[in-house]
C-alpha positions in Angstrom: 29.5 -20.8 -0.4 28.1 -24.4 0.0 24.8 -23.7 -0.8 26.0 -21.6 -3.6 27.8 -24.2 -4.8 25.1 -27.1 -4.4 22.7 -24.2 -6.7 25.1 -24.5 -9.2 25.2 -27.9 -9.4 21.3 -28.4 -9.6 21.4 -26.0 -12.5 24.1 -27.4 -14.2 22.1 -30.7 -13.4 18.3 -29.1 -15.0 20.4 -27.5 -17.8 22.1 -30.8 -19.4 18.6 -32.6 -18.6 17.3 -29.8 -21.3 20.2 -29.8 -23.7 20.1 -33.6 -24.3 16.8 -33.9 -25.5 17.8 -30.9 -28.2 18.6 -33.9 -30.4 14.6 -33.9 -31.0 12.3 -31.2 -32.9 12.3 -28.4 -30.5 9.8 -26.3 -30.7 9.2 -23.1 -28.6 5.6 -22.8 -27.4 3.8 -20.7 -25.5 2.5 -22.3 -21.9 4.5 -26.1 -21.9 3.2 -27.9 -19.0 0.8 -25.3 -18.4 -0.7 -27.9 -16.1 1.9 -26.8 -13.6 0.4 -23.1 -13.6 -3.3 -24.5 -11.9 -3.8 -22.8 -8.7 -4.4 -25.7 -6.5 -5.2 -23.9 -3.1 -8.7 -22.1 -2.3 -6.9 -19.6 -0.3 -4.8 -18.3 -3.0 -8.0 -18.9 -5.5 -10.5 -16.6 -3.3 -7.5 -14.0 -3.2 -7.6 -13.6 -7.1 -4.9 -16.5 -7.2 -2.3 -13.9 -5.8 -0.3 -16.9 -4.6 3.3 -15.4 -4.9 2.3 -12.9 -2.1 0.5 -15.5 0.1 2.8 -16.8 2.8 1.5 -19.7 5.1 -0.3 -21.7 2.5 1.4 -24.6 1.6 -1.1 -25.5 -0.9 0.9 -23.2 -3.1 4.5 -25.1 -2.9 4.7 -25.3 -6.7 4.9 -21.1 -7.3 6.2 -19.9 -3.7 8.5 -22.8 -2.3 10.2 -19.8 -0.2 7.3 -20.2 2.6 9.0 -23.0 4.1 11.4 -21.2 6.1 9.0 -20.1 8.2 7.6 -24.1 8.9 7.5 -24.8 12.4 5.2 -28.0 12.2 4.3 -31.1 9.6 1.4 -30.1 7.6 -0.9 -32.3 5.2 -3.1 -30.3 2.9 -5.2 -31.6 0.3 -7.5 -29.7 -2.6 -10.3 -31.0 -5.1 -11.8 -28.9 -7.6 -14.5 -29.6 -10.0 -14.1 -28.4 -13.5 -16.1 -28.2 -16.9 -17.6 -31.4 -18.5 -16.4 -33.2 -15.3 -12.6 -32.5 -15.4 -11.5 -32.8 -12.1 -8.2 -31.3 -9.9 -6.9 -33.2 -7.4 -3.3 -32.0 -5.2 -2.3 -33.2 -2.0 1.4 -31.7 -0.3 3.5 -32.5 2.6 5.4 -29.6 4.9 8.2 -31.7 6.5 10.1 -28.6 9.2 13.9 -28.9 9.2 16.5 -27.4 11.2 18.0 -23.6 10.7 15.2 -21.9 9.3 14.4 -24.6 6.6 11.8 -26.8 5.5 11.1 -29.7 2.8 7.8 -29.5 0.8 6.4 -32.2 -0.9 3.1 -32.6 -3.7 1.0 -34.7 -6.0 -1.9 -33.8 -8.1 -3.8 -35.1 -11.4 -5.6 -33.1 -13.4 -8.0 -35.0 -16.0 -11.4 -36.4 -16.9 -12.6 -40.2 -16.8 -15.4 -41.9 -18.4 -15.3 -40.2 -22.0 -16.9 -41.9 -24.3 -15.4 -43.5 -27.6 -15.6 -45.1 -30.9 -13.2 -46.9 -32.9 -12.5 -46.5 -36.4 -15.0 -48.8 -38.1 -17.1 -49.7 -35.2 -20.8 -49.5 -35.6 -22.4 -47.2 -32.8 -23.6 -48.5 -29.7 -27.2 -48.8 -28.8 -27.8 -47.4 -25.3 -24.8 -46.1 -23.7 -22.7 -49.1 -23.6 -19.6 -46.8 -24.7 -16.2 -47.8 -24.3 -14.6 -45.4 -22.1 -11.0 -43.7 -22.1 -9.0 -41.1 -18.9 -6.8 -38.5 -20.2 -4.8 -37.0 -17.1 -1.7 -34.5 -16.2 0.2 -36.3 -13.4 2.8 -33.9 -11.6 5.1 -34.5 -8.5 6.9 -31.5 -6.6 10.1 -31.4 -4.7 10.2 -27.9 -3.0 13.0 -26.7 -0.3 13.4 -23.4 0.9 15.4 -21.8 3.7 16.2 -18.1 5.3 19.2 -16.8 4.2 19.7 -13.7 6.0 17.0 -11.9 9.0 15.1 -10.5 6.2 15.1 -12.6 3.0 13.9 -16.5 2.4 14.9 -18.2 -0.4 13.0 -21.2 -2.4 13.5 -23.9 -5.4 10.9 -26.3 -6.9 11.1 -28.9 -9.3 8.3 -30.3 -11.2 8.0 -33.2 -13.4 4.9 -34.1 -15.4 3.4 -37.2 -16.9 1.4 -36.7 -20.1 -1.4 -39.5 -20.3 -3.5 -38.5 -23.4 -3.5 -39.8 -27.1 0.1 -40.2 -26.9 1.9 -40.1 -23.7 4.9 -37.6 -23.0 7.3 -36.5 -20.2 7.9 -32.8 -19.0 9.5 -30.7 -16.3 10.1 -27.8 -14.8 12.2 -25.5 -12.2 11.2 -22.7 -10.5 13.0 -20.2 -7.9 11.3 -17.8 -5.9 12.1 -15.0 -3.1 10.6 -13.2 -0.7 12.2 -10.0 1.3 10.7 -7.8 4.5 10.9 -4.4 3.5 9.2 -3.1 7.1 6.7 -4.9 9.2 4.0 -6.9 7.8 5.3 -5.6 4.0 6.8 -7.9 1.4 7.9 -8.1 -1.7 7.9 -11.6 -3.5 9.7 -13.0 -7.5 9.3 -15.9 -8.8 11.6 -17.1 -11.4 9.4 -19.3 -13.2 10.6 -22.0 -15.8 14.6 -21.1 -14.9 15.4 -24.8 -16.3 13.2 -23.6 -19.0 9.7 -25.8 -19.1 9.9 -28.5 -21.4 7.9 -31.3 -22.8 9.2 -34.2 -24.5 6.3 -36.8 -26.1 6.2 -39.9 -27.6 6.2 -39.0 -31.0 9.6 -37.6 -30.3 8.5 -34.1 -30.6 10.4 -31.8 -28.2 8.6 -28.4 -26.8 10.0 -25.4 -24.3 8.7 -22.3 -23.1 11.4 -19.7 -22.0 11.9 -18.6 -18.6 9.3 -15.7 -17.1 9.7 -13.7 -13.8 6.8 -12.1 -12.0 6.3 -9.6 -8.9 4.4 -9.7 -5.7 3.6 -7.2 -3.1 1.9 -8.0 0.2 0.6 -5.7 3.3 -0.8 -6.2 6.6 -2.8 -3.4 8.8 -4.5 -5.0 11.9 -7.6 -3.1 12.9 -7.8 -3.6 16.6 -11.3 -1.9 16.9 -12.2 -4.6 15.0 -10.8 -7.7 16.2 -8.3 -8.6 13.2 -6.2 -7.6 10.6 -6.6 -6.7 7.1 -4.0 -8.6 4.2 -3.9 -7.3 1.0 -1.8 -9.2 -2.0 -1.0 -8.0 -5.3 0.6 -10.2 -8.1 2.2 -8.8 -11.3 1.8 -10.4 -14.9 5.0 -12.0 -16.8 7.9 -9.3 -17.6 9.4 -10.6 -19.9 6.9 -11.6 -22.2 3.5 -10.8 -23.9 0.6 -12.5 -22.4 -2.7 -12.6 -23.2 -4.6 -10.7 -20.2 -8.1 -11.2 -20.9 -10.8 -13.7 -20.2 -13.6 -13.0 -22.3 -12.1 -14.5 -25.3 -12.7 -11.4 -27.4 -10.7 -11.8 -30.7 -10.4 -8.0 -30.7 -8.6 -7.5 -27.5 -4.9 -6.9 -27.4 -2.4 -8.7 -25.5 -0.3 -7.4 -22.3 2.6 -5.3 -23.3 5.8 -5.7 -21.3 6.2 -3.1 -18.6 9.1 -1.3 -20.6 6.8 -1.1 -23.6 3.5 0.0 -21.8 3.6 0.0 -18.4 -0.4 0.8 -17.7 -0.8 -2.0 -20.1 1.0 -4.1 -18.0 0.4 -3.1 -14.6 -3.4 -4.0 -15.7 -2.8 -7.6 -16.6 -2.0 -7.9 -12.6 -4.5 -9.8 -10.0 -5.6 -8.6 -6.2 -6.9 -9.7 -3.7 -8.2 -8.6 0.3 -8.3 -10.8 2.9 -9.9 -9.8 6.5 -8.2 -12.3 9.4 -10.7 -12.0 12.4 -8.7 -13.3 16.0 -10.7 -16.1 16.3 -10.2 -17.7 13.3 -12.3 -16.7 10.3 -10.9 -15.4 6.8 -13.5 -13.7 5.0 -11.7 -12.6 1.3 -12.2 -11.4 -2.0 -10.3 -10.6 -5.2 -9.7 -10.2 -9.2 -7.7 -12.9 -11.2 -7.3 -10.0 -14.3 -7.9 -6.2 -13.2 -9.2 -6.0 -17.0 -12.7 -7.2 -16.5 -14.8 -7.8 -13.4 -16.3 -10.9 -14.7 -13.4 -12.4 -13.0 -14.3 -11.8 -9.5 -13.4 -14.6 -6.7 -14.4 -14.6 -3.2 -14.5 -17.2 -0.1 -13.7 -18.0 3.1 -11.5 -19.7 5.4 -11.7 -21.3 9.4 -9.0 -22.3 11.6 -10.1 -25.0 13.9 -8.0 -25.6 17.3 -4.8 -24.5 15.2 -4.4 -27.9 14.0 -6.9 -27.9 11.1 -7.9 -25.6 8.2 -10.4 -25.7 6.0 -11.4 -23.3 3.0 -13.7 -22.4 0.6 -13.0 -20.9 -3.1 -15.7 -19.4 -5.7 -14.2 -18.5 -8.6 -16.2 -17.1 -11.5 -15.8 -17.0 -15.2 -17.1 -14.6 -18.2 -17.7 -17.7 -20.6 -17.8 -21.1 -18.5 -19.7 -21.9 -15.4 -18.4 -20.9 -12.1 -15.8 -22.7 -10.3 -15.8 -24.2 -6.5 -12.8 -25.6 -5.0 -12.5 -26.6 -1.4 -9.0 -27.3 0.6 -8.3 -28.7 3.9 -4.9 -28.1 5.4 -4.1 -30.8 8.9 -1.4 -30.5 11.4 -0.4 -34.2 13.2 1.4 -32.4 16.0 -0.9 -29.8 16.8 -3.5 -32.3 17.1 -2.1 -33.3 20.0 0.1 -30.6 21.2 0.1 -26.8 21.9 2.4 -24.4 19.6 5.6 -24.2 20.2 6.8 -20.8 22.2 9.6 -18.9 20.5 10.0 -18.1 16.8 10.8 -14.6 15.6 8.5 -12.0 15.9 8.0 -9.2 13.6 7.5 -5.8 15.4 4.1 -5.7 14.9 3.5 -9.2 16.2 5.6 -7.4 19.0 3.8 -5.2 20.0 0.2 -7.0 19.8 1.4 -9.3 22.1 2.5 -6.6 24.6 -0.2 -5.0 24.7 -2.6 -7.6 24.5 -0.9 -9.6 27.0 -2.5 -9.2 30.5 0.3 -8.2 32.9 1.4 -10.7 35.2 0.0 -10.0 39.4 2.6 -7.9 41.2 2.7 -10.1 44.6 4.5 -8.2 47.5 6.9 -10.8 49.0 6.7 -10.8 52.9 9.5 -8.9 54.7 10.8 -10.2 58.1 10.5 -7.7 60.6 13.8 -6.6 62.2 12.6 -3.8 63.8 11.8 -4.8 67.3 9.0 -2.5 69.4 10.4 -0.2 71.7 10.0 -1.2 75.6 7.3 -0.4 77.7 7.9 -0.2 81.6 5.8 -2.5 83.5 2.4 -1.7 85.0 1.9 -2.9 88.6 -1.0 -4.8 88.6 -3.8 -2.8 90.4 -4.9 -4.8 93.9 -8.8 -5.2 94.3 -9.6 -2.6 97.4 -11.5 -5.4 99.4 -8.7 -7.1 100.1 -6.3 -4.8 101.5 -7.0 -2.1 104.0 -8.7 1.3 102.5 -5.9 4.2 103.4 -6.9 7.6 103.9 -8.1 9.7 100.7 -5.2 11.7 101.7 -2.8 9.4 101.6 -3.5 8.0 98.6 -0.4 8.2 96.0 -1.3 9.1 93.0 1.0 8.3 90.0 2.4 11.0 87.3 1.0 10.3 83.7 4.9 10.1 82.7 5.9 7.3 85.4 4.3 4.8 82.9 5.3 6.5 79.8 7.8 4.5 77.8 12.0 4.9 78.2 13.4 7.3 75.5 15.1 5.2 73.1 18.2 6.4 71.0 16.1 5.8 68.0 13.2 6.4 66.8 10.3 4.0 67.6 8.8 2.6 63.8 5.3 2.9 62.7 3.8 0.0 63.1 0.0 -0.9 62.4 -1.1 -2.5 66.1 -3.1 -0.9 68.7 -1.1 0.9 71.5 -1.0 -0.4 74.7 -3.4 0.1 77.6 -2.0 1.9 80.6 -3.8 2.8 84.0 -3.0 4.8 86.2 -3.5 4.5 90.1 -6.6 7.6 89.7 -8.3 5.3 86.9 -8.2 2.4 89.4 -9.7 4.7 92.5 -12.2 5.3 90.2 
């Protein structure tokens, strides 16, 4: 009920935020702060930007806060990506692991370009390129917290708020919720409530703009391949439900937009993204994917390396059916691991179970010694045999000769153990004659 109660209050909190600024023009737009939608992670970019269904990347805090239940360690990540006419993407997040399941997520970026050339009104043109220069730039900091609720399902929020620096500045935010639920081991199923405060965008002019709330669906599916040395990840990410959304990327003026599943649901279902990811043991992510199932000239691919658990580095190619490809690299760093070994214990899945069984090696079975209680059964004594020189020779006749059995050993009540030592040696009184 507390945490139920403390939701409430951060609605109520997002919701009056939104309603005061309703004294402005409000306009409803399609994609306010659409800044906040850039996939900042390589991972998630190489996977067809499937980022709802990615779990472990905390490059991807501003659509999938849910994945910090499941932080065990403080994690730095940071991501640069290089876009047309020099536009550049810069994010860097913090994973800070709390107690009971949870975890605090933290993120910066900027997204603009530098060094653009401009003329004032009136101004004669330069000779040479001594241009005045201006920046235009999207600045946006993150809050993200999520936590487990119950064995199976995690729970995250995100707020966003954006800083507008272009020819007129303006303020924006944004609040997003997001889920995730095991249905069996190594299968998910992820929403994100996107925009639930509504995303909205106030500038200087006064102008007010919103976008309404939209809800998407993620499905995600591990198979390891033992024969093979890893496992094989596949991610699927639905479009918008509730509204229509332009699906395509080859800018075709002829193309239609995505119906809503209950109008067409192929329709829809196509204006998803994919991706496959192969996890070798030691380390290497090889992966490929589509960002729209509508035309191939969206293809992604890249790569990924885990070095000594502590740092993570990947690689995104992301092509495009009009502008020139994109490449964005990520590098993900882990203070504590640096200098210490994982932490035993966490919950494992049943799969995870059973790998580790059966790829454990079984510890040596050592046989601990027994003390031997058992004493030997007695022997009677042998007379030691006299040398003949020193004592008279008696007749061969009157020789004694002694039976086998007056040497044998007395008959015990029990049974004499088995023991592993060579028998005694006993002569008899013929054996010395000889």
């Amino acid at each position: 009920m507390s945490f139920l109660k403390k939701f409430n209050t951060l609605r109520i909190v997002f919701l009056a935020s939104a309603l005061s600024s309703l004294g402005f023009a409000a306009d409803r737009v399609v994609g306010a702060n659409a800044t906040l939608d850039i996939e900042p992670g390589a991972r998630a970019a190489a996977l067809g930007s499937t980022t709802l269904a990615i779990e472990g990347d905390y490059l991807g805090l501003m659509t999938n806060a849910y994945q910090l239940s499941q932080a065990k360690y403080m994690w730095a990540s940071f991501s640069h990506t290089a876009y047309y006419e020099d536009t550049k993407y810069d994010y860097a997040s913090m994973v800070i692991p709390l107690p009971k399941n949870q975890g605090l997520g933290v993120s910066f970026s900027r997204f603009g370009a530098d060094d653009i050339p401009y003329i004032k009104d009136g101004e004669p043109l330069p000779e040479g390129s001594d241009y005045n220069t201006l920046s235009i730039a999207d600045w946006v900091f993150s809050v993200a917290w999520g936590r487990r609720i119950i064995d199976r399902l995690d729970l995250g929020i995100a707020f966003h708020v954006l800083y507008r620096d272009m020819d007129q500045s303006g303020w924006g935010f944004r609040g997003d919720a997001s889920a995730r639920f095991q249905i069996k081991d190594d299968f998910y199923v992820s929403g994100l409530l996107k925009g639930w405060t509504s995303s909205a965008a106030k500038w200087e002019s006064g102008e007010f703009e919103y976008s309404a709330p939209e809800f998407y669906l993620a499905l995600s599916y591990g198979l390891p391949v033992e024969y093979l040395y890893g496992k094989f990840n596949f991610y699927w990410q639905s479009a918008g439900i509730f509204h229509h959304d332009s699906r395509d990327l080859d800018f075709d003026e002829d193309t239609h937009g995505g119906e809503r599943i209950w109008e067409d649901p192929l329709d829809w279902l196509s204006g998803g993204r994919g991706g496959v990811e192969f996890a070798f043991d030691f380390g290497l992510k090889l992966r490929v994917g589509l960002s729209c199932f509508t035309t191939f000239k969206s293809v992604t691919a890249g790569a990924g390396i885990t070095i000594a658990n502590f740092l993570v580095v990947d690689y995104a190619f992301e092509s495009h059916p009009v502008f020139s490809p994109v490449h964005r690299v990520s590098v993900s760093f882990s203070p504590y691991l640096f200098g210490h070994k994982p932490k035993d214990g966490g919950s494992l899945n049943k799969t995870a179970a059973v790998k580790k069984l059966v790829t454990e090696e079984p510890e040596e079975f050592v046989e601990e010694p027994v003390a031997e209680s058992i004493q030997d059964a007695p022997v009677a004594p042998v007379q030691e045999a006299v040398p003949v020189a020193e004592q008279a020779r008696p007749a061969a006749s009157e020789v004694p000769v002694a039976p086998a059995s007056s040497v044998a050993p007395e008959k015990t009540t029990e049974p004499a153990p088995i023991v592993n030592r060579p028998a005694p040696i006993v002569e008899t009184d013929d054996e010395i004659l000889e």
